[in-house]
DRENMI-259755 format. One line per field, with one value per residue (C-alpha): x, y, z; residue in three letters; residue number from 1. Coordinates in pm, 1 decimal. Each point is the difference from the previous one (the first is absolute). Last residue first. Layout:
c1 <- (X,...)
c2 <- (Y,...)
c3 <- (Z,...)
resn <- (ala,...)
resi <- (NUM,...)
***
This chain:
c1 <- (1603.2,-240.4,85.5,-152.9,-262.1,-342.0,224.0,-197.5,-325.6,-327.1,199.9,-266.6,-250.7,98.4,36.7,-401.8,-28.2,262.6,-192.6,-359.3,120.2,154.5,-309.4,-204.0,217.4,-73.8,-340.0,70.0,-164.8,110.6,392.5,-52.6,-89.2,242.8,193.7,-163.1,-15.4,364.0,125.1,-206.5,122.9,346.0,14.8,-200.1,311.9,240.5,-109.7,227.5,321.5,-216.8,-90.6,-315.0,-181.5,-273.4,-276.2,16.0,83.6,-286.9,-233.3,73.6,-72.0,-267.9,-140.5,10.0,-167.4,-268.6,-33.9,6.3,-286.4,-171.0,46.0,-104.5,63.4,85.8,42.6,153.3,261.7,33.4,83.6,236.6,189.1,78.0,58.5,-393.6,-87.7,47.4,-274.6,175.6,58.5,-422.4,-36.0,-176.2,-317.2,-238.9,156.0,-173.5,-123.9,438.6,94.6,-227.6,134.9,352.9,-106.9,-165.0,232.9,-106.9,-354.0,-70.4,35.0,-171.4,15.4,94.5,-187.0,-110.0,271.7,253.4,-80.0,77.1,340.8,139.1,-111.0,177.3,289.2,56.4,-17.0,286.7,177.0,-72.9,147.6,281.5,69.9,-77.1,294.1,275.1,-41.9,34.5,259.0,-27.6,-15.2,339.9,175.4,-58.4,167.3,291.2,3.9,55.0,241.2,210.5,-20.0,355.8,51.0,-295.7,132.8,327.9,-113.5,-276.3,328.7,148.5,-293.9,-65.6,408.6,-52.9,-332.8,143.2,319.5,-176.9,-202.9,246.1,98.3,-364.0,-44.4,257.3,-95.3,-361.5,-341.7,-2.2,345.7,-206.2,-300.7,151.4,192.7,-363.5,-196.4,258.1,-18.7,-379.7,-44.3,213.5,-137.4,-364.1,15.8,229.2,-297.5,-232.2,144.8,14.8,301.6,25.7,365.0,7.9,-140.4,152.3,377.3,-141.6,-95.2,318.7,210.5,-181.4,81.6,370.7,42.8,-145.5,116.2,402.1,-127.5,-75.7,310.5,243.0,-117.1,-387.2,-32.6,-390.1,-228.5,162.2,-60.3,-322.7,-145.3,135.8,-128.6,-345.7,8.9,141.2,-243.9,-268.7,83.1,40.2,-355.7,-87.2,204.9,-179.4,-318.1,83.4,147.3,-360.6,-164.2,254.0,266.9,272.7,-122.7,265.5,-54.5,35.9,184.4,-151.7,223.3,166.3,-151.2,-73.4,-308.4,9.6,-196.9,-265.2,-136.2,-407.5,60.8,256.4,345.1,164.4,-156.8,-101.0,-51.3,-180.4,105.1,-182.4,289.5,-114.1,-202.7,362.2,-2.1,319.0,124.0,287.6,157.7,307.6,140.2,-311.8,-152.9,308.4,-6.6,-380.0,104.7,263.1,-235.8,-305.5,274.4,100.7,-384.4,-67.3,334.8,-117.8,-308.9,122.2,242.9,-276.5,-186.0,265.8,67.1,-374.3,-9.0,-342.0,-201.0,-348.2,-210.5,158.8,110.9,-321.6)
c2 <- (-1996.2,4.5,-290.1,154.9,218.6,-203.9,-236.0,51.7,-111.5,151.7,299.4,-120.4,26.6,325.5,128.3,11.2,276.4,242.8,-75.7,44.8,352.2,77.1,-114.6,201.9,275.7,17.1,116.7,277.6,42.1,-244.1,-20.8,369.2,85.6,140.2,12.6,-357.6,-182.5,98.3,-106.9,-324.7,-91.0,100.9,-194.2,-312.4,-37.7,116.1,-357.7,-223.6,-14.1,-164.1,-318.2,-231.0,257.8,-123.6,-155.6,298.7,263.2,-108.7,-45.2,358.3,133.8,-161.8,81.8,363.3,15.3,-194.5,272.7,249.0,-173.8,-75.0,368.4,182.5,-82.4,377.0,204.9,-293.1,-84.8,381.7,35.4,-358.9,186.8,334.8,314.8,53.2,50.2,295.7,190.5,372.9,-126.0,-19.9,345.5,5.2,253.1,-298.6,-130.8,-325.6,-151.6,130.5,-221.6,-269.1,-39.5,-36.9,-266.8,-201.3,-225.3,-276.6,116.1,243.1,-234.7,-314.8,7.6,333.1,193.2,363.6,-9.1,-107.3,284.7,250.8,-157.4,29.8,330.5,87.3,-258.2,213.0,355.5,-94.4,-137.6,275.0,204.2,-177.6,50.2,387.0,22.2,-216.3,269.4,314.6,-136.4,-44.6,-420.1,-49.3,-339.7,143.5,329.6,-189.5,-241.6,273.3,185.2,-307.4,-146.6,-64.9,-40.7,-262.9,-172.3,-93.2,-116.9,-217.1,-111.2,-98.4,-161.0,-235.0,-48.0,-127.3,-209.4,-202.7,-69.2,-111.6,-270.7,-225.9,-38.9,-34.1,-282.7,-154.7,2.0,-119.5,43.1,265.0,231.6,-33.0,157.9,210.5,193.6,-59.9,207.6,256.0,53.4,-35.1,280.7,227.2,-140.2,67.0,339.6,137.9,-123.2,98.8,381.9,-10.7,207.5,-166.6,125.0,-309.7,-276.7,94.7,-36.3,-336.4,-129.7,123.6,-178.7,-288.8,-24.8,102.6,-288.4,-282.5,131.9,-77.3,-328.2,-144.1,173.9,-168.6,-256.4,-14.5,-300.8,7.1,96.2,348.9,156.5,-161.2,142.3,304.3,33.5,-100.5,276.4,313.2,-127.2,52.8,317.7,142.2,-82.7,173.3,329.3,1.6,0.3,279.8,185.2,13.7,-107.7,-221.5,-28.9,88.0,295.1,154.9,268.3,391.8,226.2,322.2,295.0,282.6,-25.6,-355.9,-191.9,-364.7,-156.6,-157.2,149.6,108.3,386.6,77.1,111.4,-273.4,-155.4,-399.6,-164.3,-301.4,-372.5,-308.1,-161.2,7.7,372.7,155.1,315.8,170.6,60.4,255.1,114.6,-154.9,-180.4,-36.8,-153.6,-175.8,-244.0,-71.7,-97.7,-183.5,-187.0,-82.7,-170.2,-218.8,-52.3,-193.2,-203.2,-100.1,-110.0,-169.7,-192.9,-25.8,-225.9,-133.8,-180.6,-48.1,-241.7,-38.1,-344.6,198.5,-20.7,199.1,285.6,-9.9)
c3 <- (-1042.9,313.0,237.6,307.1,11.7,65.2,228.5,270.7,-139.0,96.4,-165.6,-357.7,227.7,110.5,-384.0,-50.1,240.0,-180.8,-287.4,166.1,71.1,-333.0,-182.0,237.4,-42.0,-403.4,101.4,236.0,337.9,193.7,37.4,-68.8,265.3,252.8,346.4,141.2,-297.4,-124.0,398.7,-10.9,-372.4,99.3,322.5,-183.1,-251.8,267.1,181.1,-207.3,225.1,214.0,-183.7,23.5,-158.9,-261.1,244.7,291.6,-216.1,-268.4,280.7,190.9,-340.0,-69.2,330.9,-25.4,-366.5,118.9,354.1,-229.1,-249.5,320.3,120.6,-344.2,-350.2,-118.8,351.2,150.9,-252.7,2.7,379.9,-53.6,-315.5,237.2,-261.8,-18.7,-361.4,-204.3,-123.9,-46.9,-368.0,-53.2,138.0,314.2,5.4,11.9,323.5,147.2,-412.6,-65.5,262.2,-49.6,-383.9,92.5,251.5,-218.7,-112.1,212.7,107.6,283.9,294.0,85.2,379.6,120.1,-271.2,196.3,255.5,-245.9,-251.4,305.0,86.8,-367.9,23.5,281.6,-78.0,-347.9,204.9,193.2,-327.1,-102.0,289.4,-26.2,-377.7,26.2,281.3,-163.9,-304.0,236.3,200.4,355.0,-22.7,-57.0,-120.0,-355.5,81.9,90.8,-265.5,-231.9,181.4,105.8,-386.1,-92.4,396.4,15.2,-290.6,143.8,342.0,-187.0,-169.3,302.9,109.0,-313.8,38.3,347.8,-71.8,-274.7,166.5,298.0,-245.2,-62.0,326.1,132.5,-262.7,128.3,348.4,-59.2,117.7,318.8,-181.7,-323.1,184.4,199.7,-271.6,-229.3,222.2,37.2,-398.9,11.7,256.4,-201.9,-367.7,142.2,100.4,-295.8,-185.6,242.7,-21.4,-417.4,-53.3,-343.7,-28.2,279.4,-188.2,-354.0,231.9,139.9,-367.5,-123.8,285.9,-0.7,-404.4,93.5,241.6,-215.0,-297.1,177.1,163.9,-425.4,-89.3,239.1,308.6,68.1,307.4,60.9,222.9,113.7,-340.6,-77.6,318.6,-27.4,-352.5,137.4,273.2,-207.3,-309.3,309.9,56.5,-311.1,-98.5,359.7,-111.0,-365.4,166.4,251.6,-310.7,-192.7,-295.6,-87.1,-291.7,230.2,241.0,134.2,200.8,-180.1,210.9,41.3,25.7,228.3,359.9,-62.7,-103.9,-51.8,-318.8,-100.1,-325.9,114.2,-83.4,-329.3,54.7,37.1,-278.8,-16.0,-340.4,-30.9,-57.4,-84.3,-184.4,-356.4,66.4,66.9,190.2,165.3,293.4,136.8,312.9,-171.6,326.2,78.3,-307.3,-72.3,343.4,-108.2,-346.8,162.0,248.5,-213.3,-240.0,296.2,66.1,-341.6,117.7,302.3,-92.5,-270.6,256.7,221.5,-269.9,-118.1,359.6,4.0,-253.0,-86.3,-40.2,65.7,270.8,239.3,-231.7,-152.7)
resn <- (unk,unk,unk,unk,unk,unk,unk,unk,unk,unk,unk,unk,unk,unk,unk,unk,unk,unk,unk,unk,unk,unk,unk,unk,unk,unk,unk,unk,unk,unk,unk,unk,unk,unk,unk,unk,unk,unk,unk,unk,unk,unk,unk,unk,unk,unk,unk,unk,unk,unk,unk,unk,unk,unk,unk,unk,unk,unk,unk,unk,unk,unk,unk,unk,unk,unk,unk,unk,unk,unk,unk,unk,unk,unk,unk,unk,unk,unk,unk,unk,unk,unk,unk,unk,unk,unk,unk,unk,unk,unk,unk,unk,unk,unk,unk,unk,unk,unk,unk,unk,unk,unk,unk,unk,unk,unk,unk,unk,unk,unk,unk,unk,unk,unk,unk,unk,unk,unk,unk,unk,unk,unk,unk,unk,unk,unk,unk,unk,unk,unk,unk,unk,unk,unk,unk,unk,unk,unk,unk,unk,unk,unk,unk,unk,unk,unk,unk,unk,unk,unk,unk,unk,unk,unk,unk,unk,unk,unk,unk,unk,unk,unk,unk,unk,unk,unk,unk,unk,unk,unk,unk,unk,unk,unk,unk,unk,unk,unk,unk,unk,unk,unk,unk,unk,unk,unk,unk,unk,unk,unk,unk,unk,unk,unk,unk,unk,unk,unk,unk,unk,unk,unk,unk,unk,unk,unk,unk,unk,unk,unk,unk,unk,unk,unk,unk,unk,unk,unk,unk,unk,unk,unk,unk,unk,unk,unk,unk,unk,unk,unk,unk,unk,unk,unk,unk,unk,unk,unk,unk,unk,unk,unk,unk,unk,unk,unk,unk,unk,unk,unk,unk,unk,unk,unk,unk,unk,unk,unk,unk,unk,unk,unk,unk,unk,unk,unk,unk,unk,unk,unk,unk,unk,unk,unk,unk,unk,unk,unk,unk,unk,unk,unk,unk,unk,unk,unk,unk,unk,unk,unk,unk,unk,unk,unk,unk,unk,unk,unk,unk,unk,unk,unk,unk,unk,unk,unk,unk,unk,unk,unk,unk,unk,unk,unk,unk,unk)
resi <- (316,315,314,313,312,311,310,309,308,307,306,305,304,303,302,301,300,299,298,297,296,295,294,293,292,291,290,289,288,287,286,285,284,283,282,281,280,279,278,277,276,275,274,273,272,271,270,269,268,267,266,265,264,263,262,261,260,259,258,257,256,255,254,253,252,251,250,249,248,247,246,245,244,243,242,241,240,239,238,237,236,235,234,233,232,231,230,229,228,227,226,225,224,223,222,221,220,219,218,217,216,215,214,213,212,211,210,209,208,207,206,205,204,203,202,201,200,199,198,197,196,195,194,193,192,191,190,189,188,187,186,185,184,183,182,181,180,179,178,177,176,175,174,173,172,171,170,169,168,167,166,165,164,163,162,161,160,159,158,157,156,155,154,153,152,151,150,149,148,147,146,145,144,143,142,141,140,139,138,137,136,135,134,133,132,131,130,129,128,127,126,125,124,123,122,121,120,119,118,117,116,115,114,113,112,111,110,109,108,107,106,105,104,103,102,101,100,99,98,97,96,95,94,93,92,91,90,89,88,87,86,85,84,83,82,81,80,79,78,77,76,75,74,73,72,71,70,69,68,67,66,65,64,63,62,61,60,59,58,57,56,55,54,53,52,51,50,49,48,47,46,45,44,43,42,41,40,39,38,37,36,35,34,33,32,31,30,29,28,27,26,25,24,23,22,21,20,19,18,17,16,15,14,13,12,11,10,9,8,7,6,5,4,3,2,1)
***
């Protein structure tokens, strides 16, 4: 639709934009709250502390709830964050804000890094580090001025990842760990995840399981698995694989490599293929959920409107 359609996609990431902006300070308020709350208009549940499944980090003293935004789960809300970090970079530093209009600018990156971080999604944090060197050199590589306007950016973005790591230093120190008790069941399912994930390839290498089927094969291998304890494997390639099998992976792979060869003339626009590759790689949901399809193919359809290198400049 998007590329067949008269759209302007300067609204169009504008809306974007904006829809995640009020992600990001609901998300900010859950954690600084420790609170959620349900509302059926905007899709959201309730998430309890106390209750088995929440995601949160576990301390000697407390659990501290994640922030989830209105998604089903903080890793989801941390990539969402990351990309409104890149794009609002990228229509900071392409154009010449002065006053009020440079002022929102700054404080909406600002929120949507801050919502990215109390995330404490790992390839979030991931992504936006590699991403942020990726652009220094890239701006420095293309142009001068855009590498002034840009160091700025990425001094205050690192000052106030400075900032937040100190508010959180216990919390973000028990997430960087991998001896805690929580950090400990999540590797060995993943563990157990690639296993299984391994075993189903063996057995449908070429046409795979069915797309959407995975869910269902798990519980057909393991009656005694409760439907919740079903979860796919956290590696979006391994399920590709699993569901369409290796010509539908190797498809998929292509495409990709196709789009980013066609779309990117640019440098400084490669963090939108380092976050896919790093969310792929680390989890599934890129894959496995219906509405991420539509968020996938979104994110796709925007490189041929960056075929142009002016896609960010000019924006009133």
């Amino acid at each position: 639709m998007m590329l067949n359609f008269k759209f302007d996609f300067k609204k169009i990431i504008l809306f974007f934009l904006a829809g995640l902006l009020l992600q990001a300070v609901l998300g900010i308020g859950q954690v600084f709250t420790q609170k959620t709350f349900s509302c059926k208009y905007l899709g959201i549940a309730c998430h309890d502390v106390t209750e088995l499944g929440t995601s949160v980090i576990e301390t000697i003293n407390e659990r501290f709830l994640r922030a989830y935004g209105a998604t089903d789960h903080p890793n989801i809300f941390g990539a969402l964050m990351f990309f409104a970090v890149f794009l609002s970079i990228m229509i900071i530093v392409k154009n010449n804000y002065h006053g009020t209009r440079r002022l929102l600018a700054y404080l909406s990156l600002f929120v949507f890094f801050i919502a990215l971080w109390v995330s404490f999604s790992r390839s979030a944090l991931l992504a936006t580090g590699i991403s942020l060197l990726f652009l220094l050199v890239a701006f420095y590589l293309e142009s001068k001025k855009l590498f002034m306007k840009y160091l700025p950016i990425f001094i205050l973005l690192i000052l106030l990842s400075g900032v937040l790591t100190i508010l959180f230093k216990p919390i973000m120190i028990v997430r960087m760990e991998t001896n805690s008790r929580l950090e400990k069941i999540s590797i060995n399912e993943r563990q157990e995840q690639i296993a299984t994930a391994s075993t189903i390839i063996k057995k449908y290498p070429w046409l795979g399981v069915g797309l959407g089927a995975y869910h269902d094969k798990l519980l057909v291998l393991d009656s005694n698995l409760a439907s919740y304890e079903a979860q796919p494997v956290h590696n979006t390639f391994i399920l590709i694989w699993a569901e369409i099998g290796l010509w539908g992976l190797m498809f998929f792979i292509y495409l990709l490599f196709y789009l980013l060869k066609r779309n990117i003339k640019k440098l400084y626009y490669f963090p939108l293929f380092i976050g896919l590759l790093i969310f792929m790689l680390f989890d599934h949901w890129l894959w496995s959920l219906p509405w991420s399809y539509l968020f996938l193919f979104f994110i796709l359809a925007l490189t041929f409107y960056l075929k142009q290198d002016n896609s960010f400049e000019n924006w009133k």
